[in-house]
Every structure is written in C-alpha cells, then in structure tokens.
C-alpha positions in Angstrom: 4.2 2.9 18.2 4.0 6.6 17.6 0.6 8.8 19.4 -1.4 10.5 16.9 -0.3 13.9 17.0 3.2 13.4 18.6 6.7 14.5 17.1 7.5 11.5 16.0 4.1 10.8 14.2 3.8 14.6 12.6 7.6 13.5 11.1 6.5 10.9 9.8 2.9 13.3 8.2 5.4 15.3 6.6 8.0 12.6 5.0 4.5 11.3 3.6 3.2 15.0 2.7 6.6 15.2 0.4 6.5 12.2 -1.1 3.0 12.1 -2.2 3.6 15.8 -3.7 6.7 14.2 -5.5 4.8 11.5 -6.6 1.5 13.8 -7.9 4.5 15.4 -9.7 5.9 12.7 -11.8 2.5 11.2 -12.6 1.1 14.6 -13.6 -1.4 15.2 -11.2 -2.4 18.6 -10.7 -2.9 19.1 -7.3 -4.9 22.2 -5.9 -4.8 24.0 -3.2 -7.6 23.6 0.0 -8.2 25.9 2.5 -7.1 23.5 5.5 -3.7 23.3 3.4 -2.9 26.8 4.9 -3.6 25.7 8.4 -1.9 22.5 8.0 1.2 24.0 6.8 1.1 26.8 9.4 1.0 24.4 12.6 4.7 22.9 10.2 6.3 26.4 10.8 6.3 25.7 14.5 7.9 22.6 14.6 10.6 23.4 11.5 11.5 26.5 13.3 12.7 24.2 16.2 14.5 21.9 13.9 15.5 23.5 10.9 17.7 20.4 9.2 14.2 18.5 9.7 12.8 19.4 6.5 15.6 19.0 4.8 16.0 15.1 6.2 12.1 15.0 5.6 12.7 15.5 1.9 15.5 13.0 1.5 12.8 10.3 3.3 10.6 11.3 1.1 13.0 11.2 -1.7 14.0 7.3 -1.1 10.2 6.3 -0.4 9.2 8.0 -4.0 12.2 6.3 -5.1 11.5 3.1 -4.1 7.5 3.1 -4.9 9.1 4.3 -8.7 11.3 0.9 -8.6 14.2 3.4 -9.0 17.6 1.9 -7.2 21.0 3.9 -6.9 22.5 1.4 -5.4 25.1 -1.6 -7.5 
C-alpha cells in the first residue's frame, strides 16, 4: 500500500494524469486549463528532475493502461 503523497503514489498520479489526457484525446474531449494545473505540474518538475527516464516510463504505463481500457492488444 502506497502513502498518499509518497514516490511511489505521485508515480502512480502521473501514469494516471497521462492516460486520462490520452484518453480525453481520442474521445475528443477538450480539456482546459485550471489554475491548480500550473501548481500541480510545478511540484512534477521536482521529482522528473531527479529521475529523468521517469516520464518517459510514466507515458509507456500510461500508454498500455489507455491501450488496454481501448480493448487495443499488440500482442499474438
């Protein structure tokens, strides 16, 4: 179980930040900006700055869960 808050639990924030932006994408929901967005994405540049392949591995998670959620399979 993962602390609100923690490393582990902010990873997991982010993997679902992405994957609901992906998914607002394909179902053509305009999404708009709110003024805790900048906040929220400030307190990100603190902890991507420490682990800068974590967006990156963030994105792929996201990637899959869209994927998945879409009933989309790459695999045989």
């Amino acid at each position: 179980m993962h602390a609100f808050g923690d490393e582990s639990y902010s990873r997991e924030e982010l993997v679902a930040e992405m994957g609901a932006a992906m998914l607002s994408g394909v179902a053509g929901i305009h999404q708009t900006t709110v003024p805790q967005s900048a906040s929220y994405l400030a307190s990100w540049l603190k902890v991507l700055r420490g682990d800068s392949r974590m967006v990156v591995s963030a994105a792929a998670q996201a990637q899959r869960a869209a994927d998945m959620i879409r009933g989309i399979s790459f695999t045989n």
